[in-house]
C-alpha positions as CSV (number, residue, x, y, z in Angstrom):
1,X,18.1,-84.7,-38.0
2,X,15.6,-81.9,-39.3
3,X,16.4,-78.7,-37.8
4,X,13.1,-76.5,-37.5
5,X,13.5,-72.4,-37.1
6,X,11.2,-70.4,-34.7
7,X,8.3,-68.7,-36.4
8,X,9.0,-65.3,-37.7
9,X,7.6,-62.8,-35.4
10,X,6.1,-59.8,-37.3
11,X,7.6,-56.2,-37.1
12,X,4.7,-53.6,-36.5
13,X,6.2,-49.8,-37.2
14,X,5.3,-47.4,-34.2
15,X,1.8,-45.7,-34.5
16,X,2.3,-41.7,-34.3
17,X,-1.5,-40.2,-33.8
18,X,-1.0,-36.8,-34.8
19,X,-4.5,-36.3,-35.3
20,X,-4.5,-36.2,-31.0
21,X,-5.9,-33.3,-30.2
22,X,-3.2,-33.1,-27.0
23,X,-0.7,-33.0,-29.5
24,X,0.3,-28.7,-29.9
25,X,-1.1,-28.6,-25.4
26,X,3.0,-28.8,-24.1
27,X,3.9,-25.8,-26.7
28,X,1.0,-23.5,-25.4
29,X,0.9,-25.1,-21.5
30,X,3.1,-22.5,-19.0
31,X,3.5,-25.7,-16.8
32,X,5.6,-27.8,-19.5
33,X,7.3,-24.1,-21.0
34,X,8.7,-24.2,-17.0
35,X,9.9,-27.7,-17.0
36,X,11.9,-26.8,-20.3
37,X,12.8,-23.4,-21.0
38,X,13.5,-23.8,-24.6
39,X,10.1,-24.3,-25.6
40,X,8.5,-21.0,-26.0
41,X,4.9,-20.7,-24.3
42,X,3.0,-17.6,-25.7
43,X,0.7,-18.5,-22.7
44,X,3.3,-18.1,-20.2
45,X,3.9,-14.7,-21.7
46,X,1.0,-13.4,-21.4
47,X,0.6,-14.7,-17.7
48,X,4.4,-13.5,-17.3
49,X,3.7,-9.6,-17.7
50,X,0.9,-9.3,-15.6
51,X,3.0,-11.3,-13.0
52,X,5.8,-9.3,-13.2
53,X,4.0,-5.9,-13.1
54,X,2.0,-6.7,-10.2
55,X,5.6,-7.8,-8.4
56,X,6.9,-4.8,-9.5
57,X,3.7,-2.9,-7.6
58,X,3.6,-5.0,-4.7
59,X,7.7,-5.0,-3.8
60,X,7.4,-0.9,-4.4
61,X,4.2,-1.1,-1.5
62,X,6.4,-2.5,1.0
63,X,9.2,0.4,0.6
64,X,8.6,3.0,3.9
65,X,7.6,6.0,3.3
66,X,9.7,8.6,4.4
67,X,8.4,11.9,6.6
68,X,9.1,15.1,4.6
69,X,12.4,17.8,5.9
70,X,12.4,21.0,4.4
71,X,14.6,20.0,1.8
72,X,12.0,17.4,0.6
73,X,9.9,20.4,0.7
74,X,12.0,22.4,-1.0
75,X,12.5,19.7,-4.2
76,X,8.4,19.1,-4.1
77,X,7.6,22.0,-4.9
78,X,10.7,22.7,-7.1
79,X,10.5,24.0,-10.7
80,X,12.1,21.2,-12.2
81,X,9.7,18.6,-11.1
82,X,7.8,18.0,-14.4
83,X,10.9,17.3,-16.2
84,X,12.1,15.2,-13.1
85,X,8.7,13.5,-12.8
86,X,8.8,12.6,-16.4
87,X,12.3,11.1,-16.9
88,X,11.2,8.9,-14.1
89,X,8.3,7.6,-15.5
90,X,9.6,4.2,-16.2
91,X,10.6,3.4,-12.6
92,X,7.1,4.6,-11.3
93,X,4.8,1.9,-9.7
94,X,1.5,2.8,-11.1
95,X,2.9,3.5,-14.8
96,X,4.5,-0.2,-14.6
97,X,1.7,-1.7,-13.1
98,X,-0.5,-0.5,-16.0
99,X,1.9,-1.9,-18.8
100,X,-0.7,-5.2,-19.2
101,X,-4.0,-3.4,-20.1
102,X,-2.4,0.1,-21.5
103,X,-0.2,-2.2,-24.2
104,X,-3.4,-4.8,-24.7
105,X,-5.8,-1.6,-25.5
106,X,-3.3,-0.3,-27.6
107,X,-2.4,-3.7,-29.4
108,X,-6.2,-4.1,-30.1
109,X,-6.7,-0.8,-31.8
110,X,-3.4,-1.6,-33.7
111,X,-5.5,-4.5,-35.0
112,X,-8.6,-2.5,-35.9
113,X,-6.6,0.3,-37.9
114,X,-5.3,-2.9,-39.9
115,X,-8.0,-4.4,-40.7
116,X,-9.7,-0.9,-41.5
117,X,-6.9,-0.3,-43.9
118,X,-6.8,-4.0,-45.5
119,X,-10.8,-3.1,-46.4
120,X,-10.3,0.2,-47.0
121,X,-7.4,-1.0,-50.1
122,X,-9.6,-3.8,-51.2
123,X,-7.5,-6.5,-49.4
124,X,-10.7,-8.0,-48.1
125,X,-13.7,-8.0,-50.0
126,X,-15.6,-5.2,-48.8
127,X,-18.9,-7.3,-49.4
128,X,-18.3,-9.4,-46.6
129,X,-16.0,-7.1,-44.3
130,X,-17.1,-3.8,-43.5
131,X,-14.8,-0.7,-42.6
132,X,-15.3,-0.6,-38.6
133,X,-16.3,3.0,-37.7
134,X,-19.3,4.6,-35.7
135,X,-20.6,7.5,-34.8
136,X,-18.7,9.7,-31.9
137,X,-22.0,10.9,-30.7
138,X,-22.5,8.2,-28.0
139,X,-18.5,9.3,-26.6
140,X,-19.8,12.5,-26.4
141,X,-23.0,11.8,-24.4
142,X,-20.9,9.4,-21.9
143,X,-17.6,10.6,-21.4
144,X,-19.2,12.7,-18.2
145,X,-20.3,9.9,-17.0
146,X,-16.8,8.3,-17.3
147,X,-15.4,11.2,-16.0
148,X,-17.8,11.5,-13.2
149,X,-17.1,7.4,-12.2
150,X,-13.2,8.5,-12.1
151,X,-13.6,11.3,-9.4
152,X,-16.2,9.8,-7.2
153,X,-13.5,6.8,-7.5
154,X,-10.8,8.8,-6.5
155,X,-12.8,10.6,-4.0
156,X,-13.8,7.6,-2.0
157,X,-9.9,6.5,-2.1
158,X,-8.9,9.7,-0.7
159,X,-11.1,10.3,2.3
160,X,-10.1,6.6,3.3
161,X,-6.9,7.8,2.7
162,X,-7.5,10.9,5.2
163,X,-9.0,8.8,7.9
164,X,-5.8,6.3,8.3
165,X,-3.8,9.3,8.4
166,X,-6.0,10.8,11.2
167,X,-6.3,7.4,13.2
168,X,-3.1,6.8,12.8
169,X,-1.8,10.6,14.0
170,X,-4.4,10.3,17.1
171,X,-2.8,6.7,18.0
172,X,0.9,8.6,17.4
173,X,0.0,11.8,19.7
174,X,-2.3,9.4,22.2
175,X,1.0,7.5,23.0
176,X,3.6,10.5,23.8
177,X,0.5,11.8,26.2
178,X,0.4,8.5,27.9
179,X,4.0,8.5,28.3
180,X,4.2,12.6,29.3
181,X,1.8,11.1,32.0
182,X,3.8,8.3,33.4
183,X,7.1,9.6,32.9
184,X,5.7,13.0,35.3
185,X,3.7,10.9,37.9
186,X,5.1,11.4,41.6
187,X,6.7,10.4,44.0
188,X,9.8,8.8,42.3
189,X,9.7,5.3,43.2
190,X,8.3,1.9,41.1
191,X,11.1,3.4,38.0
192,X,11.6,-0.1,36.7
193,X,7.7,-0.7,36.6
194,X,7.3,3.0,34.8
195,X,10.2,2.4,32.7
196,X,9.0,-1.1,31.4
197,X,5.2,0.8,31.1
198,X,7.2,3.6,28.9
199,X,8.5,0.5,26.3
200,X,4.8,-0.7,26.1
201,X,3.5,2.6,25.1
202,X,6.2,2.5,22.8
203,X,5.8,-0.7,21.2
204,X,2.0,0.2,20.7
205,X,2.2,2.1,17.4
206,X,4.7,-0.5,16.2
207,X,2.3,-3.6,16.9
208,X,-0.5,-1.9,15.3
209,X,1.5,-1.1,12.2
210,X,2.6,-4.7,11.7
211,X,-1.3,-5.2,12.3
212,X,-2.0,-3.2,9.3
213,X,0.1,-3.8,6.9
214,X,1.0,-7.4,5.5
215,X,4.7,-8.8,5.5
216,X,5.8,-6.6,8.9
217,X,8.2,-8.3,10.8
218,X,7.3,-7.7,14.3
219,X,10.2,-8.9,16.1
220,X,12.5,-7.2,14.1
221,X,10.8,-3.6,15.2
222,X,10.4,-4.7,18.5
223,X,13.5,-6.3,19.7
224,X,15.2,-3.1,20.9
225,X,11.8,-2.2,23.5
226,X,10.9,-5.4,24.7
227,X,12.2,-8.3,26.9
228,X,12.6,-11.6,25.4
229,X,9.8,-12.7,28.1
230,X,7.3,-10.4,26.7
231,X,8.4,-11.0,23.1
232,X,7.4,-14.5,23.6
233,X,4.3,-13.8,24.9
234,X,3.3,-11.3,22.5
235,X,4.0,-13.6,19.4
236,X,2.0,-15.9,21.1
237,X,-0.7,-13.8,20.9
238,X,-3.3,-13.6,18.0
239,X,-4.0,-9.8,18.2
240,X,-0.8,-8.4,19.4
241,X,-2.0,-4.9,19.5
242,X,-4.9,-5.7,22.0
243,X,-2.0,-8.1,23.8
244,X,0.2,-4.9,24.2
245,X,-2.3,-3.1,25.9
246,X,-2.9,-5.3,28.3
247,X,0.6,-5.1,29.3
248,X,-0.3,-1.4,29.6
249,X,-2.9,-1.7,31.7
250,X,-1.7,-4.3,33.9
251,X,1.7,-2.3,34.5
252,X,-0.9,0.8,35.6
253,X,-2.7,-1.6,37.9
254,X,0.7,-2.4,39.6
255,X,1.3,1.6,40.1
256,X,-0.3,3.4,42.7
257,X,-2.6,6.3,41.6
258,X,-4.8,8.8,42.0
259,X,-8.2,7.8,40.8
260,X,-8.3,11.0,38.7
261,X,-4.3,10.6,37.1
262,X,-5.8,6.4,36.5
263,X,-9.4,7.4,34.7
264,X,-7.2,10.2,32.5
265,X,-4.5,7.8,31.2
266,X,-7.5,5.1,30.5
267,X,-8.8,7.8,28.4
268,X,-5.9,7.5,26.5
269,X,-6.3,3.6,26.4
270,X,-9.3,4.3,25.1
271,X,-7.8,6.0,22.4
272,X,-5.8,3.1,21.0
273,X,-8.7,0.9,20.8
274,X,-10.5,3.3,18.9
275,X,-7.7,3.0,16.9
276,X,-7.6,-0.6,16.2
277,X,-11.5,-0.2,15.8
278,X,-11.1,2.3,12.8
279,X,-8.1,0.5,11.4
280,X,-9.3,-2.9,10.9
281,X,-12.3,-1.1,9.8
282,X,-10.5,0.6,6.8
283,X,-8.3,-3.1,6.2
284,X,-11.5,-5.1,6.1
285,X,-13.8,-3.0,4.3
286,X,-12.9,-1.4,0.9
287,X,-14.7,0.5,-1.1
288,X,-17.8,-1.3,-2.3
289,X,-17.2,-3.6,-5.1
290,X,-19.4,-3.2,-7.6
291,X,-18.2,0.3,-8.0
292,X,-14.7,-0.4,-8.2
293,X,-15.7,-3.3,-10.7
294,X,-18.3,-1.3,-12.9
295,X,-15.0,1.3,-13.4
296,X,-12.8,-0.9,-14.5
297,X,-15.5,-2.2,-17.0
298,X,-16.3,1.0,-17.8
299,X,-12.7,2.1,-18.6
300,X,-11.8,-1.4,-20.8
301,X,-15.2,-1.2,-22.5
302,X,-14.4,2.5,-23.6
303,X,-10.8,1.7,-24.6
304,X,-11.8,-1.2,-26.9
305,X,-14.5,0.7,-28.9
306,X,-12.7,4.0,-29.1
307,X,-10.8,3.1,-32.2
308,X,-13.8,2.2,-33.9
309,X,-15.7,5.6,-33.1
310,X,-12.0,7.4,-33.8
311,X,-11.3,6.0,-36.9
312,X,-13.2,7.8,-39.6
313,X,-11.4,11.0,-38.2
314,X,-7.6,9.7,-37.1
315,X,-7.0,6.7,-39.1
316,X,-3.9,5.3,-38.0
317,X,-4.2,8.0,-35.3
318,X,-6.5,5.7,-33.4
319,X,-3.6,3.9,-32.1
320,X,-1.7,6.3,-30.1
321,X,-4.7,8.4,-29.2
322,X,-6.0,5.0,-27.8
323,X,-2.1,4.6,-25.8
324,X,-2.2,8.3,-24.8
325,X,-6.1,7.7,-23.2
326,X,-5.6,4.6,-21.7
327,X,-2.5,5.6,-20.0
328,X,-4.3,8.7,-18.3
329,X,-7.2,7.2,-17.2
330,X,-6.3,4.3,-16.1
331,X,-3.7,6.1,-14.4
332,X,-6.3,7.8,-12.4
333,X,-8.2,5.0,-11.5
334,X,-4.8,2.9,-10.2
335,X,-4.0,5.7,-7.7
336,X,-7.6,5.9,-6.4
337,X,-6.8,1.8,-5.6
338,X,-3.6,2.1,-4.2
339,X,-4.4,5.0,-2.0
340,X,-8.1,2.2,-0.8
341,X,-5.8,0.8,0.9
342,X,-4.1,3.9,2.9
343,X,-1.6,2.1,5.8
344,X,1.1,1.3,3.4
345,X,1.2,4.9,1.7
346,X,1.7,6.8,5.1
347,X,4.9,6.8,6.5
348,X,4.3,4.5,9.8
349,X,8.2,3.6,10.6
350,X,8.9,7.3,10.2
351,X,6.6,8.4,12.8
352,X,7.3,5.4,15.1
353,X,10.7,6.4,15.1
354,X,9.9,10.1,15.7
355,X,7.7,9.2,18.6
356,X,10.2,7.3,19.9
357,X,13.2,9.4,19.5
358,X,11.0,11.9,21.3
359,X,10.0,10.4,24.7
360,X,13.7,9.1,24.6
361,X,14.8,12.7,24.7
362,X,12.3,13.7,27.2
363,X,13.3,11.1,29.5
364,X,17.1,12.0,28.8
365,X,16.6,15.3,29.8
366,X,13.3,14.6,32.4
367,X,15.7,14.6,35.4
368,X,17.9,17.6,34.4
369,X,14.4,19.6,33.8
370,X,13.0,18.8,37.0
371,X,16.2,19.5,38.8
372,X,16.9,23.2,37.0
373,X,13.1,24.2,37.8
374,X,13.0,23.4,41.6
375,X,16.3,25.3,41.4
376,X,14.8,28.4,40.3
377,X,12.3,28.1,42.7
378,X,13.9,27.9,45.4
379,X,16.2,30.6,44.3
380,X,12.7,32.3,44.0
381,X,12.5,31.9,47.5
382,X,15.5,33.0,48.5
383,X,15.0,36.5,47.1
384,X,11.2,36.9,48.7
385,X,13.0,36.3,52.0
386,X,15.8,38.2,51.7
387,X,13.3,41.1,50.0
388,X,11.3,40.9,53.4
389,X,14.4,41.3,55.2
390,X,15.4,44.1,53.8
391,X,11.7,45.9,53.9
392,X,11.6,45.2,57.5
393,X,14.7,46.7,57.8
């Protein structure tokens, strides 16, 4: 009996390729850093601070802006606002949102003084690397033009700026007028028709600001002045500031007027599509953007060759004269943006709020008004008759 063994089956050692050029891609790709947080991404960095500075600048837009008391006055203008203004720096929106390209400026003209220096003490042959340094003639001959770019930038910015706050303050004083004129139409009766019209005048301002400006909850700033009916339909609806004033107008169809007291308080309807008109105008249509993109070149361009042309004079100087110029002028330049878009830097809860509080109080006191004055006439009257008694007398 021969007893035969099975071949011997040959052991191959695993193949590594390190030569894969995919090998060092999961160290450097943010999408694998995420997946496991101990490797450390330099990529994810770097798309990490810009991230984190634009949430900063974006959470800080949604925060309402209050209206000013006197005692907001009274700190504005207040001699101690530099020093408060500058121990705040750090928590302002337009300083942190500027961290990415103010630090990246000032990183690159951290490099250039180093490698100035390393030619400059025969670290690197200067044969092959030259000493990086210009002329400042050519910053002399364009930094009107910069500064010229700068305040047509913020110019534009700011008479957008202006016209949202006067569209918005016509829409704000359009709506107590068209509530002054239904809450004083005679006789007395249809109250729960003129009541319900009074909420929809109300609710106007409030539909157009959640309009305007993005994340607005509209349910939330409406649930205290409309019915849940009318709530429905208005989400429904795709433009809910044109959908409230149709429940405006249909509510004055219902009322009997005079033809003069109707065309008047259509005027006033009028008014608030103008507003939406102007609104969506300024929302849809920025400044051009080839002007806001040839200052932002304009501004990085400058930043990046300003060491060069500093150097011969500053030396290491270069670095924080570069942190101390980038940091004002792009500091200029980010309010002119932030004020492009004006709706979210005027304070639109504030004067909702106001407006409301106000016809509230007007039609808390409307009855007690009417009553005293009709009292006074007729006390009026009373004394004109008993006067011509006594002169007939």
């Amino acid at each position: 009996m021969s007893l035969t063994l099975p071949p011997l089956t040959k052991v191959t050692k695993p193949q590594f390729n390190f030569k894969s050029k995919h090998h060092f891609l999961p160290i450097l790709c943010s999408s694998n850093s995420q997946s496991n947080p101990s490797h450390f991404s330099l990529v994810s960095f770097l798309r990490w601070v810009p991230d984190w500075a634009d949430g900063v600048k974006e959470s800080r837009v949604r925060d309402p802006r209050p209206l000013y008391t006197p005692e907001n006055w009274q700190e504005h203008r207040s001699s101690r606002r530099h020093l408060r203004h500058l121990l705040t720096s750090l928590s302002s929106r337009v300083i942190l949102s500027l961290i990415p390209p103010v630090f990246s400026l000032t990183t690159f003209a951290g490099f250039i003084a180093l490698y100035n220096t390393a030619v400059s003490l025969a670290w690197l042959p200067n044969s092959i690397f030259p000493v990086l340094k210009a002329s400042p003639l050519p910053y002399q001959l364009t930094a009107p033009a910069l500064a010229l770019l700068l305040v047509f930038r913020t110019e534009a910015s700011y008479s957008r700026f202006v016209e949202g706050r006067k569209v918005w303050m016509k829409v704000i004083s359009g709506a107590g007028e068209l509530a002054s004129m239904v809450l004083n139409l005679r006789p007395k009766d249809d109250w729960s028709i003129r009541s319900s019209l009074i909420n929809y005048i109300m609710a106007f301002p409030v539909a157009l600001k959640c309009h305007v400006v993005n994340g607005s909850d509209i349910r939330a700033d409406l649930q205290n002045l409309l019915e849940e009916e009318d709530m429905s339909i208005l989400l429904r609806s795709k433009h809910r500031p044109r959908c409230i004033i149709e429940f405006i107008s249909q509510s004055l169809d219902v009322l009997h007027l005079e033809e003069q007291k109707r065309n008047l308080m259509e005027t006033k309807i009028s008014c608030f599509h103008e507003g939406i008109g102007v609104c969506e105008q300024i929302i849809g249509l920025p400044i051009p953007l080839s002007y806001t993109r040839l200052t932002s070149r304009f501004l990085v361009l400058w930043h990046l060759t300003l060491p060069i042309i500093l150097w011969e004079d500053c030396n290491w100087i270069v670095v924080p004269a570069t942190f101390i110029s980038a940091a004002s002028l792009f500091c200029i330049e980010e309010v002119g943006v932030l004020i492009e878009e004006p709706f979210p830097n005027l304070s639109l809860d504030e004067s909702c709020k106001q407006l409301h509080d106000g016809i509230r109080d007007i039609m808390s006191v409307h009855n007690l008004i009417h009553r005293r004055i009709h009292a006074k006439i007729k006390d009026l009257d009373e004394r004109e008759v008993s006067d011509g008694r006594l002169s007939s007398l």
